[in-house]
N, C-alpha and C positions, 0 to 999 in steps of 0.2 A: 693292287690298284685296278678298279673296273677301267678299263677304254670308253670312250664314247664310241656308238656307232658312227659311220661314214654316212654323211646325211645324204639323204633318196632327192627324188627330186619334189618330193612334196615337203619335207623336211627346208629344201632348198627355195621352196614359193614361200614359204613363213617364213625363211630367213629373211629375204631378199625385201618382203613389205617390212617386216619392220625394221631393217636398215633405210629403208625410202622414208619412214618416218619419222629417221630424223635426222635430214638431210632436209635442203630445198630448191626449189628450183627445176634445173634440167634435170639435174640429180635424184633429186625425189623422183623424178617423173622414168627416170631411165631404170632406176632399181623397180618401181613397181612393177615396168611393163614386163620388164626382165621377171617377175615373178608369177604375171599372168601369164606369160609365155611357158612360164616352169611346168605347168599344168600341162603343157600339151607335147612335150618335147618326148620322143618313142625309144628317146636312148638317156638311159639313165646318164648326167652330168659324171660322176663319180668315174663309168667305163669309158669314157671318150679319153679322160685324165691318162686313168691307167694303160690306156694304146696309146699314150703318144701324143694324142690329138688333138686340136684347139676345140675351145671352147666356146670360140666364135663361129663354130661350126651352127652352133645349135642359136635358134630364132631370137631376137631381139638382145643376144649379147656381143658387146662390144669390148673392144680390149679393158677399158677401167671396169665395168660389171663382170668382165673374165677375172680379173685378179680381186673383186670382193668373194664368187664364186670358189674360186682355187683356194682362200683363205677360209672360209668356210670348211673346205671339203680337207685339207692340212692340219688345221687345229679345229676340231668344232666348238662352236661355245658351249657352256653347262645346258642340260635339256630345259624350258621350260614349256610351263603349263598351251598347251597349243589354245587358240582362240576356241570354244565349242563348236563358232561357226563355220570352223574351216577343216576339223576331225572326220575322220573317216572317208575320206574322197580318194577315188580312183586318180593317177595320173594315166597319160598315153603311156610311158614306161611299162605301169604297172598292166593296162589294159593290154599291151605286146605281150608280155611276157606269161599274163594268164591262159591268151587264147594261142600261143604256142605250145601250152602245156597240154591247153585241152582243144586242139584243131577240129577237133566233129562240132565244134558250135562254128564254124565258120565251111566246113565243108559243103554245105548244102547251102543253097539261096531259102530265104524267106522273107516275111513282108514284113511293114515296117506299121504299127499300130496306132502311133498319132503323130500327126502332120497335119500343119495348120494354111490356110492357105489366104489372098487378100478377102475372102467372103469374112473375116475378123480381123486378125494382128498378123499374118502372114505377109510374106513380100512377093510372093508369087502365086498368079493366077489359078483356080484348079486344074488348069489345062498342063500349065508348067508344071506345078508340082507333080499332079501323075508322068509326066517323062523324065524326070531328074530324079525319081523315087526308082523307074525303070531304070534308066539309063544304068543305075550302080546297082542293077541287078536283083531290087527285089521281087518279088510273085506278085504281091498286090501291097498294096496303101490302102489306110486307111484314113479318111478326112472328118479330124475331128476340131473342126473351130467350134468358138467357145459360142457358149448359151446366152439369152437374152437381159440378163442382169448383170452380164459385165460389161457393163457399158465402154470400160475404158482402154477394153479390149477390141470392140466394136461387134461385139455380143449381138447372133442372130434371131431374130424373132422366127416363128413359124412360118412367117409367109417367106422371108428368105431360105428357112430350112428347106422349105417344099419346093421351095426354087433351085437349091442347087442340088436336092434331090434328082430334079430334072434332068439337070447337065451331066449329073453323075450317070444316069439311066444313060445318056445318049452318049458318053464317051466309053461304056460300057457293050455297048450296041456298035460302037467302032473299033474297038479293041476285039470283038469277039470275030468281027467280020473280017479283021485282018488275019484270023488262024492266031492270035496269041491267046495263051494262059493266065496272062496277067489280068488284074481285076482289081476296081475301085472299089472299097468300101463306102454306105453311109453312113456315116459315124456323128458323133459330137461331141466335145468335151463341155460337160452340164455342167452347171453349178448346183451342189446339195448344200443347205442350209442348214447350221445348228441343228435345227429341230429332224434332220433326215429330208426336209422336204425337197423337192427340185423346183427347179425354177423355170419348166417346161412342164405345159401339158402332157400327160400320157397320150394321149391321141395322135399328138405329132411327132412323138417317138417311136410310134412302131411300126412305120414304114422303114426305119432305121435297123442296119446288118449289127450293128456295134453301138453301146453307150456308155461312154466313161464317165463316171461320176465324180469329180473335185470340189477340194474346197477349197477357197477364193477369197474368203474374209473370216476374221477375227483367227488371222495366224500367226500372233505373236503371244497368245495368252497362256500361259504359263501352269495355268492347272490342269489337273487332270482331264482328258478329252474323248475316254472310254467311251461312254453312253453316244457321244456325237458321232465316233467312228461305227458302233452297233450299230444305230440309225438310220446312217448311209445304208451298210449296208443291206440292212433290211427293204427298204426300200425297194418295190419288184422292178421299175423299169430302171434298175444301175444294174449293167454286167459286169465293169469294171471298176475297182476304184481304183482311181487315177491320183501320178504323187503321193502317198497313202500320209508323211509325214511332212508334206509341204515345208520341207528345209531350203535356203540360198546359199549356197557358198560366198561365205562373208561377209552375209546380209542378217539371218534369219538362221536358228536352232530348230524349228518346226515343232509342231505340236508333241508334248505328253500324252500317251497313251500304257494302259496294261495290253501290251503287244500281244500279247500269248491268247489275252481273251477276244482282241479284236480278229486274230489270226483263226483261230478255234471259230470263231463267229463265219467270217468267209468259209471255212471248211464244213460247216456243217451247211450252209444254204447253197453250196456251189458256187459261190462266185467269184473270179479271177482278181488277182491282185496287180498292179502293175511295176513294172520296175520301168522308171523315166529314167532314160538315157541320159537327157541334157549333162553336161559336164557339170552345169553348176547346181543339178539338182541329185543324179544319182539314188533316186527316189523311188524304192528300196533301195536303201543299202546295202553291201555287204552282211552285215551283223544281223539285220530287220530280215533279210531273205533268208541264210540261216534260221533263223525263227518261225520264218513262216512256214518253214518244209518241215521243221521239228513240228511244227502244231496240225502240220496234215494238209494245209490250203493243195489244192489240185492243177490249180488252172492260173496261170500268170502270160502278161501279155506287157508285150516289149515297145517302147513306142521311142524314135528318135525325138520327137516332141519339137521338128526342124521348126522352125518361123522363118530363117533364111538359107539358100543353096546351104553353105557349106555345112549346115545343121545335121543333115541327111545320111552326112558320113559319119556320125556321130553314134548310129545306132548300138557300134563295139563298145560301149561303156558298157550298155544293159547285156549284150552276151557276157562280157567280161565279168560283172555283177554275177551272173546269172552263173554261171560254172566256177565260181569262186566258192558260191552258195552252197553247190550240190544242186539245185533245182535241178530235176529231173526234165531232161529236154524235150519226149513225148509228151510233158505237162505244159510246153510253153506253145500258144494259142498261134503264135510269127510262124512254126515248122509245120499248123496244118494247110490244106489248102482253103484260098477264100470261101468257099461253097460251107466247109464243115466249120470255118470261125462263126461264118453267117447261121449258120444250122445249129452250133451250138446254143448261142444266143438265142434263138429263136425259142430252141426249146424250153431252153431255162427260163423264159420272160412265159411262156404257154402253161408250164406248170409249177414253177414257183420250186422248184425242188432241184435234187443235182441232176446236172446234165451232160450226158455225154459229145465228146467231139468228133464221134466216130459217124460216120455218114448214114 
């Protein structure tokens, strides 16, 4: 007779919603949190068990979710089929236990490649954001609020881009005067259109250190989305594409793509791929970033993708991603310094071709 495994704790965030639903009430309400909580807990549910220890240890459980949790992890129920939308995700658990194996992604500080700030959907000023991105120790931020066609993000027009171009130059100018290393990017996260197009002039992009490229609409459609992804990235003023398969945890499966061809596509024109940190986006995945160092892509860039403070510490998902993968860590864009992220970009937007990030 096989055993069932000892359910992980992402195993345990899918138990736990679908006991909340169906339940009602406080109860409903108490199993869910307890499974959005599952996602973020840095000790596997399972080892607390086996020391001894409650389980009320760990964030948003209570004695009666301790004893649906125990019951769980005692007898597990038969496996089934996980929601699509909820497959393949990092837990903190699993993010501990990665970058203990592999400590040189966390040995060295580096910067954090998209952070949003209130000039869109962010909650903190750009003044805030560059200290709270310091303060935890990265080298530089990069400030990529979104482009003019998201509106409901509060999508910047050119004349605000060239506006907090400005701020950036001058907070830039005070950072440097202080004796520190550290350094603001200007950045954006664009929106690219079906067709490849962006939704920004060229002209106001290239005062710009960094360009992320996303897409932003028509992300639930279901066929094939090769050509759209080629597009992008052909496209000369995108360096990165950013979320490359626009997935949500528990929202959205993200776009269909021939990975291999999109991946081969970045590798041949030089351009970086992104791996978004956010928890609930993980965007590359594990699996997707495996893929993309099989297909040769060179250059990947790490972005916490904060909108609020505690966002920022978030950036371990994409290391964790990232050395899961094999991604070769002299190929990730966060470990050079600001001057040669900027220089690389530059070049590659100068001749259209691969570019080095060596100074």
């Amino acid at each position: 007779m096989v055993s069932t495994p000892t359910p992980s704790n992402a195993d345990l965030a899918d138990l736990l919603w679908r006991a909340g639903d169906a339940e009602t009430d406080h109860r409903r309400r108490a199993l869910h949190r307890a499974s959005r909580a599952a996602r973020f807990w840095d000790e596997e549910a399972a080892d607390l068990v086996a020391a001894g220890r409650s389980l009320t240890e760990l964030r948003a459980v209570g004695p009666w979710v301790a004893d649906r949790i125990l019951a769980f992890l005692e007898g597990p129920p038969p496996a089934e089929e996980p929601d699509p939308a909820r497959r393949g995700f990092l837990t903190m658990a699993d993010v501990r236990r990665a970058l203990e194996e592999h400590p040189e992604w966390e040995r060295e500080p580096c910067a954090d490649l998209q952070v949003h700030t209130t000039d869109s959907d962010g909650a903190l000023p750009l003044a805030e954001a560059v200290e709270t991105a310091r303060g935890i120790g990265r080298t530089c931020v990069a400030i990529t609020d979104h482009s003019q066609s998201l509106k409901i993000a509060n999508g910047m027009s050119e004349e605000r881009l060239a506006d907090q171009g400005r701020r950036i130059d001058a907070l830039n100018r005070t950072l440097a005067a202080e004796g520190t290393d550290f350094r603001v990017l200007r950045s954006i996260e664009m929106d690219v259109f079906v067709d490849g197009s962006a939704d920004m002039p060229a002209a106001s992009l290239e005062p710009l250190d960094l360009v992320l490229g996303a897409f932003h609409s028509r992300l639930r459609v279901t066929d094939d989305q090769t050509d759209r992804y080629v597009a992008a990235l052909r496209n000369p003023t995108v360096d990165v594409l950013a979320h490359p398969k626009a997935r949500m945890y528990g929202r959205r499966v993200g776009l269909s793509a021939d990975w291999r061809r999109v991946f081969a596509e970045a590798a041949t024109i030089g351009k970086a791929v992104e791996i978004d940190a956010t928890p609930a986006r993980q965007d590359l995945s594990v699996e997707l970033a495996r893929l993309a160092v099989a297909e040769g892509v060179r250059w990947y860039s790490i972005g916490s993708d904060a909108h609020v403070p505690i966002e920022f510490g978030f950036l371990v998902f994409g290391l964790a991603i990232a050395a899961l993968a094999g991604v070769p860590r002299d190929r990730v864009l966060n470990f050079r310094p600001p001057e040669e992220i900027a220089g690389w970009a530059r070049r590659r937007r100068a001749d259209g071709s691969e570019a080095t990030a060596e100074a």
